[in-house]
N, C-alpha and C positions, 0 to 999 in steps of 0.2 A: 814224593814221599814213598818209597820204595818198601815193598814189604820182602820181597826178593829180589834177584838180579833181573830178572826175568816177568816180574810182574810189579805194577805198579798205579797211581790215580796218578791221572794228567789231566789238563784243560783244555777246552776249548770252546770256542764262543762264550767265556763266561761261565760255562758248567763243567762239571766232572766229569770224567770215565772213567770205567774201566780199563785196563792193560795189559792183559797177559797171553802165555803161550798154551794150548792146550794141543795135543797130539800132533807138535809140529806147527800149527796153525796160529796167527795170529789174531787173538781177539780183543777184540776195542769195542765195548757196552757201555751206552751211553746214560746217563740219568739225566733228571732238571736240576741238579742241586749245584748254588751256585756256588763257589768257589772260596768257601772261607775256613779256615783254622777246625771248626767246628766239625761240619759238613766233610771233611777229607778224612777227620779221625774213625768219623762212623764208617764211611766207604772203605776205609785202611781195614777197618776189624772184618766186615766182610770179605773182603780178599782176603785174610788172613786164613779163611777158612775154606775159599775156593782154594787158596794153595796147597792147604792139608787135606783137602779130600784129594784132588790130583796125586799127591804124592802116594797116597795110599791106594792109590785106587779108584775108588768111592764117589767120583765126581761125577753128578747125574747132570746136564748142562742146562737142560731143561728146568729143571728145579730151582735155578737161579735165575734164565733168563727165558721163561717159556714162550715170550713171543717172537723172540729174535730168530734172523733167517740161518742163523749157525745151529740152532736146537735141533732141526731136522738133520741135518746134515751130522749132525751129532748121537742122534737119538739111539738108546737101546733097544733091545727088544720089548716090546708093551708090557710084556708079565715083568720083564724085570723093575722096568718105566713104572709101573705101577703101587710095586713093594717097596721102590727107592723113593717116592713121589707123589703120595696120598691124595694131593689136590691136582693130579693129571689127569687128562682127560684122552681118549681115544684118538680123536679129531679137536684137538686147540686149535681158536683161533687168533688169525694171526694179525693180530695189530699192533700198531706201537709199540716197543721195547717199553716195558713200564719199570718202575723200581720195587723193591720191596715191600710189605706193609709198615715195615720199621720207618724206613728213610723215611715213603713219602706220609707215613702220617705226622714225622718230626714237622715236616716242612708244611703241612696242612695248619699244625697246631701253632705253627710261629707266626702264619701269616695270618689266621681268621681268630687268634687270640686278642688281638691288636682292640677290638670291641667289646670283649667280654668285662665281666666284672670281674673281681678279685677271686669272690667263692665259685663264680663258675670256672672260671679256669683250673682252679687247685681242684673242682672236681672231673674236672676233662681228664688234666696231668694225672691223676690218684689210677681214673678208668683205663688210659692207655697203658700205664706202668704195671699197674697188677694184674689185668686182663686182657687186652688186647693185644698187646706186643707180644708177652709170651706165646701166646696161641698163636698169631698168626705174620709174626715178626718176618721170617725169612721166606713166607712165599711172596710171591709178586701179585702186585693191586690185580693183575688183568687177568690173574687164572683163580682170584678165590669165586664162587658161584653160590647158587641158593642154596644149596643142599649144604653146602658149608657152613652157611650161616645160621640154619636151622639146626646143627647139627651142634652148632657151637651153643646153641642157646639151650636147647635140652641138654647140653653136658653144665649150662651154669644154674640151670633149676635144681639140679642135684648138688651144688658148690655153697659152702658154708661162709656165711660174712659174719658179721660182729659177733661175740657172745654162743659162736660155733651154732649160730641160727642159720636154716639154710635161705639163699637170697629170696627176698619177696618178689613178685612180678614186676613189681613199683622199679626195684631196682635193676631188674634183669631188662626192662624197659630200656635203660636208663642207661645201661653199658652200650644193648642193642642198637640204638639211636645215635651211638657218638660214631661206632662202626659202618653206620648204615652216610654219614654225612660225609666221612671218607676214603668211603669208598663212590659216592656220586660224586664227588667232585675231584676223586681218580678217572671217573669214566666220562668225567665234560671234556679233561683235560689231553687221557690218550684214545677218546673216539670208542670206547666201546661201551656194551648197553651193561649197566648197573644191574646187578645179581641181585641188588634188593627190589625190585619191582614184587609186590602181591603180599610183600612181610608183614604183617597187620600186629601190632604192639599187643602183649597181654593182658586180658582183663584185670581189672586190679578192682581190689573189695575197696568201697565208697570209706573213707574216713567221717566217722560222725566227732562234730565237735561236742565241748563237752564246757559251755558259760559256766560259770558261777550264778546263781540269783543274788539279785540286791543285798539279802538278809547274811547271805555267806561271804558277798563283799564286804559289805560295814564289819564283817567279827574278823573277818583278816585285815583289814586296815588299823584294826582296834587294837589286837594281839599282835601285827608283826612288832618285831624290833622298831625304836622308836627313830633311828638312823634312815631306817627303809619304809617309813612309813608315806614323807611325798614323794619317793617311786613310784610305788605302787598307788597311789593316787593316781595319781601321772598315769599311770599305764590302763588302772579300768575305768578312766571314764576320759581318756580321747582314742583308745584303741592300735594308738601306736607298736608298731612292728618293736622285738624286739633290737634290731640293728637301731633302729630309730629312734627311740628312746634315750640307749647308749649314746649313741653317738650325737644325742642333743647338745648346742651350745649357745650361749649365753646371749650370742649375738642374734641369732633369731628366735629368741621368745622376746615378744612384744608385750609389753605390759601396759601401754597406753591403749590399746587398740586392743586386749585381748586376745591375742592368736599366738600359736605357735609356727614358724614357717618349716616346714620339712624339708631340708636342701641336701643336707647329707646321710650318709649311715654309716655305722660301725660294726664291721662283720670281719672273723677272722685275724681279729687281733689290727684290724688296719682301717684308717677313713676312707670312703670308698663314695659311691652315687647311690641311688636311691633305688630301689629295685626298677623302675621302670619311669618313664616320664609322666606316667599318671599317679605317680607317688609322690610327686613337688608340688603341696600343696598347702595350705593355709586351716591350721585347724585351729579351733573356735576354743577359749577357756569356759569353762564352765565354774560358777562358784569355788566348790573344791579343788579343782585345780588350779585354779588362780590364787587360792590360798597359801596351798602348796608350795607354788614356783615361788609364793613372796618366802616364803618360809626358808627353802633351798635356798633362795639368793642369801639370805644369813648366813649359811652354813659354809657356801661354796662359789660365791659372788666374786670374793675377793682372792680365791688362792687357786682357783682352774678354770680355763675357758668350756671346759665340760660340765655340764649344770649336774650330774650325778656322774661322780668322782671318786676314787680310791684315796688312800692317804698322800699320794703321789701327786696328784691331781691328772692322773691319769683315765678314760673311760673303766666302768665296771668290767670283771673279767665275767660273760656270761655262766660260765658252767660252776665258778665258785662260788657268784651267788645263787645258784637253782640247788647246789650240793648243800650251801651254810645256813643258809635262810629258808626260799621258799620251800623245800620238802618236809624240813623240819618242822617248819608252822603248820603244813598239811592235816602231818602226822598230829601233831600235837593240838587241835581241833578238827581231828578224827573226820576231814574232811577227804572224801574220793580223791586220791593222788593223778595230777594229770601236769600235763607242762605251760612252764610260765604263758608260752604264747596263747594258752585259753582266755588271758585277761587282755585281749583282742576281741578274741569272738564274746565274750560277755559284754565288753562298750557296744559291741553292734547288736546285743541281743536285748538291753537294757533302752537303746535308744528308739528298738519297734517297740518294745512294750508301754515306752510313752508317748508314740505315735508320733515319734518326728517324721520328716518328705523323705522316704527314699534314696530320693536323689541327694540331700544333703549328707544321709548315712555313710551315701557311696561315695561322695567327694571327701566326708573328712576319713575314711578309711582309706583312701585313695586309689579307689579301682574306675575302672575308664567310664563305666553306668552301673545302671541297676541291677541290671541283668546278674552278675554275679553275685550280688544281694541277695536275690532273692534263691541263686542256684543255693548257696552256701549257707541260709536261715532260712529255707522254706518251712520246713516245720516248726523254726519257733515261731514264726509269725500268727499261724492262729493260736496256739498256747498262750501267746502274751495280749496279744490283741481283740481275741475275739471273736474275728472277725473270721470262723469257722463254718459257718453253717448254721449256727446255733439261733441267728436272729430269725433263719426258716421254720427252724425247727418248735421254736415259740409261736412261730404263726398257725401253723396246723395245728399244734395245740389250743388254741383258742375255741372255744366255740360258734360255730359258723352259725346266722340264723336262716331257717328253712322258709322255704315260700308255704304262705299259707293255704292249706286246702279244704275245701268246703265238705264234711264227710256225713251230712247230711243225705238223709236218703230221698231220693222224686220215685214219682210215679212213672214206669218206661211207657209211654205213647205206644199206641197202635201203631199196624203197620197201613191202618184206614188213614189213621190221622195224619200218618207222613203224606201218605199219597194226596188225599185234600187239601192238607199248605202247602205240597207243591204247585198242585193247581193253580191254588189261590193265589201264586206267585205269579 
């Protein structure tokens, strides 16, 4: 696949090269990428541009290949190296011929996507295409360093995302992190040490959740739409995610046995797994919701295998109903606007204030123990429970009774008398 006479990607062992002539010289730059239709297009575009720097000039060698043994033998002057070459270094060192951060994060993201879930992958693919590539597409994995990365991160705290808001830490975290994975498993892979060693993630401000109480539950169950009304059953009192919910279907809710089994979700418009294997779990009907499902089954029994369904018999579309429904009812019982997944944290906040086991809370929310029970409601637990201090605090108030003391007055004895009954002892 020739992009000149003179320059070209060829193979061998299975992987790509480079091909071309630079001052007379023959160079042959090797990459990992193996050898497919895909993989030669991206390598062709890069050459297209070592060709046009050559031609004009411009072509810093180093820049493209900083570890290779042709760089030195190639190298400019440093001040010039330096103005051409922003992530060069004095003294590079010399390992592995590595690839770009384009190439090899392509081929990072194909081979450890293989695991992922649907929405984390479209949030990986979103991180690398709008931020990382541009930034750091054409240098090579082995020459970006700490200062780079830190350099990159203070230029995205100033960098605006949704709604021309500028990124929060949560998400600057969150680009940070996918950069920081590979590039370590650039540096397992060509033997040098990972530039993110000491990078320590940004504080991020605690998210307080924000239940409903009982009293605010019953007047939106009451008032929603009569359509959404065992949804929303459904959802504040077994605490289902909302993938989970959506993507509920007919075949695992048990009505003999009371449960619902959580085997799937629905996230991203697609059927997908469950956030994690402590999410496959068996949750329990409770009265109203077992009313509910019988009710739903009337509705939607016989025309979708999705127990809450469009006209289609397709799953709900999440954002048209948070836009059609739930804000509107908010508004419209003047109640604090917050998002549908708080009728989550309300099932978990409703089930300490009736003193259910913990550990039951945390199996039918489906987290691996307590432990995050209690990280995630510490503070509602004494609000709904009681169980604050306050039974101490009745106790000091109580009145304690005093030992009695005799406040009668004697006669003090001589200092004869003492002396005498010791005697007399």
């Amino acid at each position: 696949m020739a992009v000149c006479a003179m320059a070209s990607i060829r193979v061998l062992g299975g992987k790509l090269f480079f091909d071309f002539r630079y001052r007379d010289v023959r160079c042959r730059e090797y990459t990992v990428l193996s050898d497919t239709s895909e993989n030669r297009s991206k390598l062709a575009k890069v050459l297209k541009k070592i060709t046009a720097n050559i031609e004009k000039g411009t072509f810093t060698y180093r820049l493209y290949f900083p570890q290779s043994k042709l760089a030195e033998r190639f190298d400019p002057k440093l001040s010039d190296m330096a103005a051409a070459m922003p992530y060069a270094t004095a003294a590079p060192s010399y390992v592995t011929a590595t690839p770009t951060f384009s190439i090899f994060a392509e081929q990072w993201f194909v081979e450890m996507s293989i695991g992922w879930r649907r929405s984390y992958k479209a949030t990986v693919r979103q991180i690398l295409d709008s931020r990382l590539v541009p930034h750091f597409g054409e240098t090579t994995v082995g020459s970006i360093r700490r200062e780079h990365i830190l350099t990159f991160r203070s230029e995205l705290a100033k960098a605006k995302g949704r709604k021309e808001a500028l990124l929060s830490p949560r998400r600057i975290n969150a680009i940070v992190l996918v950069l920081c994975q590979v590039l370590n498993e650039a540096a397992d892979r060509f033997d040098f040490v990972t530039p993110t060693l000491r990078i320590k993630p940004l504080k991020c401000k605690k998210t307080d959740i924000r239940p409903f109480n009982l009293g605010e539950v019953r007047k939106i169950i009451a008032e929603v739409r009569a359509d959404f009304r065992n949804y929303y059953t459904v959802r504040f009192f077994t605490g289902l995610r909302t993938g989970e919910v959506d993507g509920l279907k007919w075949k695992y809710v048990d009505f003999e046995r009371r449960i619902i089994l959580i085997r799937e979700t629905f996230t991203w418009k697609e059927e997908d797994y469950t956030k994690n294997d402590a999410s496959q779990r068996d949750v329990q009907m409770s009265g109203p919701v077992y009313d509910a499902l019988k009710s739903q089954f009337e509705a939607t029994g016989k025309i979708s295998e999705f127990v809450f369904c469009n006209q289609d018999g397709r799953p709900l579309d999440v954002n048209n109903v948070a836009k059609r429904v739930w804000y509107p009812l908010l508004r419209y019982l003047k109640l604090e606007p917050r998002n549908p997944y708080q009728s989550r944290h309300t099932a978990a906040t409703l089930w300490l204030a009736a003193g259910e086991n913990p550990q039951w809370i945390a199996r039918q929310l489906g987290h691996a123990s307590s432990e995050m029970l209690f990280k995630v409601y510490a503070r509602f637990v004494p609000n709904l429970t009681r169980q604050d201090g306050s039974a101490f605090e009745r106790l000091l108030m109580q009145p304690v009774p005093l030992p009695s003391i005799d406040t009668s007055i004697k006669q003090i004895p001589s200092d004869s008398q003492i002396n005498k009954e010791s005697h007399s002892g």
